[in-house]
KEMIPA-501589 format. One record per residue (C-alpha): residue number from 1; residue in three letters; chain; x, y, z. Coordinates in nm, 2 decimals, padded with zeros to 4 digits, always signed. Example, Ala and Ser with C-alpha at 12.3 -4.5 7.8 and 13.67 -1.06 7.14 Angstrom:
(1,"Ala","A",(+01.23,-00.45,+00.78)),
(2,"Ser","A",(+01.37,-00.11,+00.71)),
This chain:
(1,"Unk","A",(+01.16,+02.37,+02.86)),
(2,"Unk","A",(+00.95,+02.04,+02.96)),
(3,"Unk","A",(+01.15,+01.77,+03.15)),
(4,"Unk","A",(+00.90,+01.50,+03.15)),
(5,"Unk","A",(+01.00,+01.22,+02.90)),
(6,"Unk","A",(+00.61,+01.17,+02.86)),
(7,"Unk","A",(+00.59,+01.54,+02.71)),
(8,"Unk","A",(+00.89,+01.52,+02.48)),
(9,"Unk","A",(+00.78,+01.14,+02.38)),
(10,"Unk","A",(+00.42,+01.33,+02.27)),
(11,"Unk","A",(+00.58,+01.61,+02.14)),
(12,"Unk","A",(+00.84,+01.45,+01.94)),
(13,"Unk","A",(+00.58,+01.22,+01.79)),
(14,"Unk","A",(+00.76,+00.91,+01.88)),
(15,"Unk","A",(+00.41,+00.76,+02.11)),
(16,"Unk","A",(+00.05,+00.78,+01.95)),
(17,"Unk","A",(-00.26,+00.92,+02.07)),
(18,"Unk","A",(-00.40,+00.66,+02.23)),
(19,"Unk","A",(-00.07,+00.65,+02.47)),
(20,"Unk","A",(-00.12,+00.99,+02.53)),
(21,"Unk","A",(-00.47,+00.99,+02.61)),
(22,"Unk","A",(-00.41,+00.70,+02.87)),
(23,"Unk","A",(-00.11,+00.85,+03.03)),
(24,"Unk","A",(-00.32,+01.16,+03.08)),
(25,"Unk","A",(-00.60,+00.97,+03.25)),
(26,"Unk","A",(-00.38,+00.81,+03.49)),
(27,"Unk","A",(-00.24,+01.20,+03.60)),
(28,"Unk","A",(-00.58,+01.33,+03.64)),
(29,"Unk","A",(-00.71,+01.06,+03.82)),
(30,"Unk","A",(-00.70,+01.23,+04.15)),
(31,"Unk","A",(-00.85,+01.53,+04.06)),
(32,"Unk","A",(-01.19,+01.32,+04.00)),
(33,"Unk","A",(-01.33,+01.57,+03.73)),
(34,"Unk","A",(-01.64,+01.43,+03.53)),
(35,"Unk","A",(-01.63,+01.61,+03.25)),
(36,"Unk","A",(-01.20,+01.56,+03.18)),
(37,"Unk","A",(-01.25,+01.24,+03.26)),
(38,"Unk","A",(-01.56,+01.17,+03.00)),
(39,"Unk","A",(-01.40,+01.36,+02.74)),
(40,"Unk","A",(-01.07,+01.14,+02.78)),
(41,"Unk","A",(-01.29,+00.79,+02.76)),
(42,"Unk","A",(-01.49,+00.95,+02.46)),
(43,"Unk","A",(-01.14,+01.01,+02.29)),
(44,"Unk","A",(-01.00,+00.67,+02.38)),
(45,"Unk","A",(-01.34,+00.46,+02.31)),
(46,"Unk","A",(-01.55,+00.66,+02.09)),
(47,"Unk","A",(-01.86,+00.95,+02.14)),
(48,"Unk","A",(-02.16,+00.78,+02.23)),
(49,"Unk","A",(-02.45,+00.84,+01.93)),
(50,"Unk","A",(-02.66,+01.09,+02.21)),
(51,"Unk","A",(-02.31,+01.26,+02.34)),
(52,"Unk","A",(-02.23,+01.65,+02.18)),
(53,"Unk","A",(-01.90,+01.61,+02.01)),
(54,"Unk","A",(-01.63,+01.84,+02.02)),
(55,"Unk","A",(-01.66,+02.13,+01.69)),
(56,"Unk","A",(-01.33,+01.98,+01.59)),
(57,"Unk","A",(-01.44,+01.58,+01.51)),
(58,"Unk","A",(-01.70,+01.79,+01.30)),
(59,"Unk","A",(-01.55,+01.84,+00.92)),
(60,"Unk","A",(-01.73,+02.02,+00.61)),
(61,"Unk","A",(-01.68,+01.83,+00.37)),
(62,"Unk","A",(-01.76,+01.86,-00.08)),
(63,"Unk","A",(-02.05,+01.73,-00.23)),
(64,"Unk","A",(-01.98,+01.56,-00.51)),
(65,"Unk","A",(-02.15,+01.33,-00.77)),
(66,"Unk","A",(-02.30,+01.25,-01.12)),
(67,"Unk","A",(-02.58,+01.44,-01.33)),
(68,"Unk","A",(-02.75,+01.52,-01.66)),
(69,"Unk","A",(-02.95,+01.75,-01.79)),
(70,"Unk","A",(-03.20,+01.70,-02.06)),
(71,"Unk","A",(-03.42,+01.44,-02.16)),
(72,"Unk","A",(-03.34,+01.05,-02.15)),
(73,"Unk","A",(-03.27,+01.08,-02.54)),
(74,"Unk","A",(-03.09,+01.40,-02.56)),
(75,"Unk","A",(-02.87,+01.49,-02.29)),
(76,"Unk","A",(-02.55,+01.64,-02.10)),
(77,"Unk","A",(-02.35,+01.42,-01.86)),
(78,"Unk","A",(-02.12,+01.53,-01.60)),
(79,"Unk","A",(-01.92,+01.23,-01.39)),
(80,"Unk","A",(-01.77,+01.32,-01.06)),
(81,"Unk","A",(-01.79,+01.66,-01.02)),
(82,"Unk","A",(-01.91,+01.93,-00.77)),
(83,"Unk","A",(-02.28,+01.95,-00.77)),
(84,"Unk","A",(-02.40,+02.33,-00.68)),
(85,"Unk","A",(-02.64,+02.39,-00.38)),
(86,"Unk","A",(-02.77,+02.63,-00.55)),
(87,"Unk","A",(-02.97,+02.87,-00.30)),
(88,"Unk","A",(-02.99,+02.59,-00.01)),
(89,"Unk","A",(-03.03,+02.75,+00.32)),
(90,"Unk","A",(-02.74,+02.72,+00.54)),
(91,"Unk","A",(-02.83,+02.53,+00.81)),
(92,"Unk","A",(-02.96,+02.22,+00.55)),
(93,"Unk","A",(-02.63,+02.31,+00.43)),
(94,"Unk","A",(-02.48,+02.26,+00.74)),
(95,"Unk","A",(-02.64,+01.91,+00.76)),
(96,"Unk","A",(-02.59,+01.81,+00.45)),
(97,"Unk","A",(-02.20,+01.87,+00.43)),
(98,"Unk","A",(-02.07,+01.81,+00.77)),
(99,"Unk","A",(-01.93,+01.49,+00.88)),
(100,"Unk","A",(-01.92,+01.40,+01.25)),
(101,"Unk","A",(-01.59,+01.09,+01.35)),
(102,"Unk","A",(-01.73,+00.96,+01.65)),
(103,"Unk","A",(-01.46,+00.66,+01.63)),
(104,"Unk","A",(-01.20,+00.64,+01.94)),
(105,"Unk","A",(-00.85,+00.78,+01.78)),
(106,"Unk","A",(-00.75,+00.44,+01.71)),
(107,"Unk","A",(-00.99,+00.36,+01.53)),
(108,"Unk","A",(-00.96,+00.71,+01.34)),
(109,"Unk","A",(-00.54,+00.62,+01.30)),
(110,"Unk","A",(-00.61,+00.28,+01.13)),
(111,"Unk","A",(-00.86,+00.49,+00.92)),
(112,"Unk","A",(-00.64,+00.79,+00.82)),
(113,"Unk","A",(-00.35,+00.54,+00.74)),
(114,"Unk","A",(-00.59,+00.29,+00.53)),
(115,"Unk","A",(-00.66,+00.58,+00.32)),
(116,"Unk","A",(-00.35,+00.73,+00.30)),
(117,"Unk","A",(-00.21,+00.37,+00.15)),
(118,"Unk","A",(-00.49,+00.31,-00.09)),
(119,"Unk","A",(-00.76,+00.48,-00.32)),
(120,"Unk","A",(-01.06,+00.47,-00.08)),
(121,"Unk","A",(-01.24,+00.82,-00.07)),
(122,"Unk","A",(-01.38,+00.89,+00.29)),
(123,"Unk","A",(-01.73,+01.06,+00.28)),
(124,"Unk","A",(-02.10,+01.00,+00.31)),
(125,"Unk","A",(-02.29,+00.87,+00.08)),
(126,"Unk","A",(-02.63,+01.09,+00.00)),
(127,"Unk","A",(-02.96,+00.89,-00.03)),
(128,"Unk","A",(-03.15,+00.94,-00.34)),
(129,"Unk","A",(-03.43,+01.05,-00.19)),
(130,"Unk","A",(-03.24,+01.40,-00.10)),
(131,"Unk","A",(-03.14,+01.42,-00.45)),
(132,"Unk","A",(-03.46,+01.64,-00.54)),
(133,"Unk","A",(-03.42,+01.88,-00.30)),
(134,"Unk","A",(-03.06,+01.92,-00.44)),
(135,"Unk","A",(-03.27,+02.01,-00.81)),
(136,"Unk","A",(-03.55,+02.23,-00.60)),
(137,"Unk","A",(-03.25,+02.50,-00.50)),
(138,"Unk","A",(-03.05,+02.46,-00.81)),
(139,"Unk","A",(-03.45,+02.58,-00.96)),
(140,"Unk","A",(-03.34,+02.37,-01.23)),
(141,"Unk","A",(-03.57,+02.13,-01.38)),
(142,"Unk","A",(-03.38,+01.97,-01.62)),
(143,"Unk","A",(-03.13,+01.87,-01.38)),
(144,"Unk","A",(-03.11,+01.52,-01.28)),
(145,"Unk","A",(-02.91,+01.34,-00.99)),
(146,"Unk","A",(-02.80,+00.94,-01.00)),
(147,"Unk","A",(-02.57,+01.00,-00.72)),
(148,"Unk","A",(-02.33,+01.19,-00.43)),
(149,"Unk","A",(-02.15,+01.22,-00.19)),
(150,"Unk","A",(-01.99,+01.41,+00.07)),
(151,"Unk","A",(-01.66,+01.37,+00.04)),
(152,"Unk","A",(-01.36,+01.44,+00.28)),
(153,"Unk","A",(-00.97,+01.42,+00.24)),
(154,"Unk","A",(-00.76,+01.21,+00.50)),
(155,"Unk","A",(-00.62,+01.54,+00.62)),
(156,"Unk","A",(-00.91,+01.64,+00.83)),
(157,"Unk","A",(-00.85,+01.30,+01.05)),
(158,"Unk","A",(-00.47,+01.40,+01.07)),
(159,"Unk","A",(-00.60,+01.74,+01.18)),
(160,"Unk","A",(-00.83,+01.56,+01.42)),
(161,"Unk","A",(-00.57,+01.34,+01.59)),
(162,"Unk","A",(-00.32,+01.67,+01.61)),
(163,"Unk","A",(-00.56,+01.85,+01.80)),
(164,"Unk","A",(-00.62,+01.61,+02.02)),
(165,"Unk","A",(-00.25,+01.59,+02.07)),
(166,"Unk","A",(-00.22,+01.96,+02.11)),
(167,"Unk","A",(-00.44,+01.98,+02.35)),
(168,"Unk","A",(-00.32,+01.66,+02.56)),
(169,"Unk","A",(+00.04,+01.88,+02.53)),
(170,"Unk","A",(-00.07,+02.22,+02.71)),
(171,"Unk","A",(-00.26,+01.98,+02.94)),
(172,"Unk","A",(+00.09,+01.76,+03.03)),
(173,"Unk","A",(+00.25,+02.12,+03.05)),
(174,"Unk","A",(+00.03,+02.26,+03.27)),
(175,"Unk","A",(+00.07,+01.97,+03.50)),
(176,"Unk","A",(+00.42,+01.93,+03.50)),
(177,"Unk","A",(+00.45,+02.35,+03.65)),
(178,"Unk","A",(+00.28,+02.25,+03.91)),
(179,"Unk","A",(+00.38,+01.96,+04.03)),
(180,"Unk","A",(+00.68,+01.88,+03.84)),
(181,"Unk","A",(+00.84,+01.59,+03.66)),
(182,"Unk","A",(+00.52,+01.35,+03.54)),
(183,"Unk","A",(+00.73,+01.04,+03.44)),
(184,"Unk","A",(+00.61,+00.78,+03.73)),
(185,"Unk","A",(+00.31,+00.89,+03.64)),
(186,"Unk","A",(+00.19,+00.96,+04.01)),
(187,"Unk","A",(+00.16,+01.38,+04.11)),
(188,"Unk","A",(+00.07,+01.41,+04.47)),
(189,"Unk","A",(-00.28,+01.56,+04.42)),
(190,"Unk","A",(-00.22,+01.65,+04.81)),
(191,"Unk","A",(+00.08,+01.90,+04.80)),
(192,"Unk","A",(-00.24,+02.17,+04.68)),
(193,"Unk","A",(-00.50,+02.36,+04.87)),
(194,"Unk","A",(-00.84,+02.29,+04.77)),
(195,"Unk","A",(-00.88,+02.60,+04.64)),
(196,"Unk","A",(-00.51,+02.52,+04.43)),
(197,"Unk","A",(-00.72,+02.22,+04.28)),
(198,"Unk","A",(-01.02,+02.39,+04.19)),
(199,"Unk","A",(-00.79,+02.62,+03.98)),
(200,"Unk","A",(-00.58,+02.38,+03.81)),
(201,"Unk","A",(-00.88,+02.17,+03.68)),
(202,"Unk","A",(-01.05,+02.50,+03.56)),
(203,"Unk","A",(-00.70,+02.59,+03.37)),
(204,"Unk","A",(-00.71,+02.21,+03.28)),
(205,"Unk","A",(-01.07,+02.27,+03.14)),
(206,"Unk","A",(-00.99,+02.58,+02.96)),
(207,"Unk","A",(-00.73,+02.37,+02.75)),
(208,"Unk","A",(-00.93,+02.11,+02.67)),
(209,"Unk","A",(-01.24,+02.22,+02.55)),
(210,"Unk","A",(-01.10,+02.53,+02.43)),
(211,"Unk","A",(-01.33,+02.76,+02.60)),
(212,"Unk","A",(-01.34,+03.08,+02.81)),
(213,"Unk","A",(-01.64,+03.01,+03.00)),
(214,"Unk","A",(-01.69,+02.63,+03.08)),
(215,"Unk","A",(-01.88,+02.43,+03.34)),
(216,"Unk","A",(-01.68,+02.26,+03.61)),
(217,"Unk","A",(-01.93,+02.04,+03.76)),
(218,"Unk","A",(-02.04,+02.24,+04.08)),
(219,"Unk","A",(-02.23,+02.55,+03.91)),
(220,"Unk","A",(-01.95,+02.75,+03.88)),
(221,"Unk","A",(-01.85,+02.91,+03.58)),
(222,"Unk","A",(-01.54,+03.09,+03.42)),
(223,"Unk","A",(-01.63,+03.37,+03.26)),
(224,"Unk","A",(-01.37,+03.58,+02.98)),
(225,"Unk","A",(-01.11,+03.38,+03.15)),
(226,"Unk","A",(-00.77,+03.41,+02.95)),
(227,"Unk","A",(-00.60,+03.12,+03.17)),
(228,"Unk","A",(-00.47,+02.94,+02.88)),
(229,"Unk","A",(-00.39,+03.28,+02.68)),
(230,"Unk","A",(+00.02,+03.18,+02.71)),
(231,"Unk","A",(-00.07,+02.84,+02.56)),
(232,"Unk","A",(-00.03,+02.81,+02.21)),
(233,"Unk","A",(-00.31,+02.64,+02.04)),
């Protein structure tokens, strides 16, 4: 069972992300990791346009829209509906309905809660100019596009911003077995070997980017590691 009021706060749900994400940053400080430390200021500030994003700030979303078929005289209309892909391959799939949230998890909070409280439809919008490659794979002629969009429901942010959290959680965990209580937020970095260090940020890197072979800045690699195997995910 944790002790540390900063766990049970996160876990409990009674401090945000952005708290979370900040408290973290000041415990790892002293292990001086690149790569926990960029993911933490990408989460807190935003992904840069030419930084990879994590798989989970990347959502499929529905294309939907507005069509007809026939001629301009006689015709059938269908208004906000799904509009097929008909035999589109799936990587222009792929680019066509995923949606990448750069935004820092503020920024995706006030998003998730504007949305929640309103009517607004989070989504893309699809230039009309891909509207005809739409008609090519649907091999129907007759089919005509005046507009779509890629839309997404607020529940993929939630499922964003718990991630996140989960992650922070095994992180704050992990932390608090080996050096104990994480409240003054200060663990004497010290009180390991080098070699103690090296293994707590790879256990620490497992978590985070949730995989079993990651790079940990000095050419080393874990390979089939199962550190994190006892953490739920």
């Amino acid at each position: 069972m944790p002790k540390s009021k900063i766990i049970k706060e996160l876990a409990n749900g009674t401090v945000d992300t952005l708290i979370a994400l900040k408290r973290t940053k000041v415990l790892l400080t002293g292990f001086d990791n690149v790569e926990l430390n960029t993911w933490i200021n990408n989460e807190i500030t935003g992904y840069p346009k030419d930084a990879k994003i994590p798989t989970y700030r990347i959502v499929r979303g529905s294309l939907m829209g507005s069509y007809f078929k026939g001629s301009m005289a006689s015709h059938m209309t269908w208004n906000h509906v799904s509009i097929p892909l008909g035999k589109m391959p799936e990587d222009l799939q792929d680019s066509l309905l995923n949606v990448s949230f750069r935004e820092g998890v503020e920024a995706l909070r006030q998003l998730v809660e504007k949305c929640d409280s309103s009517s607004i439809q989070l989504g893309k919008q699809i230039n009309a100019d891909f509207f005809p490659v739409i008609v090519h794979y649907n091999k129907d002629p007759y089919m005509m596009i005046t507009s779509a969009m890629v839309e997404i429901s607020s529940q993929c942010i939630h499922n964003i911003l718990s991630t996140i959290e989960n992650r922070l959680l095994d992180a704050l965990i992990l932390l608090e077995k080996e050096f104990g209580v994480l409240d003054d937020l200060d663990i004497d970095i010290d009180s390991k070997s080098k070699d103690e260090r090296i293994e707590i940020v790879k256990q620490l890197q497992v978590i985070i980017f949730n995989d079993n072979s990651v790079n940990i800045g000095d050419g080393n690699r874990i390979k089939e590691s199962n550190i994190a195997s006892s953490i739920q995910e």
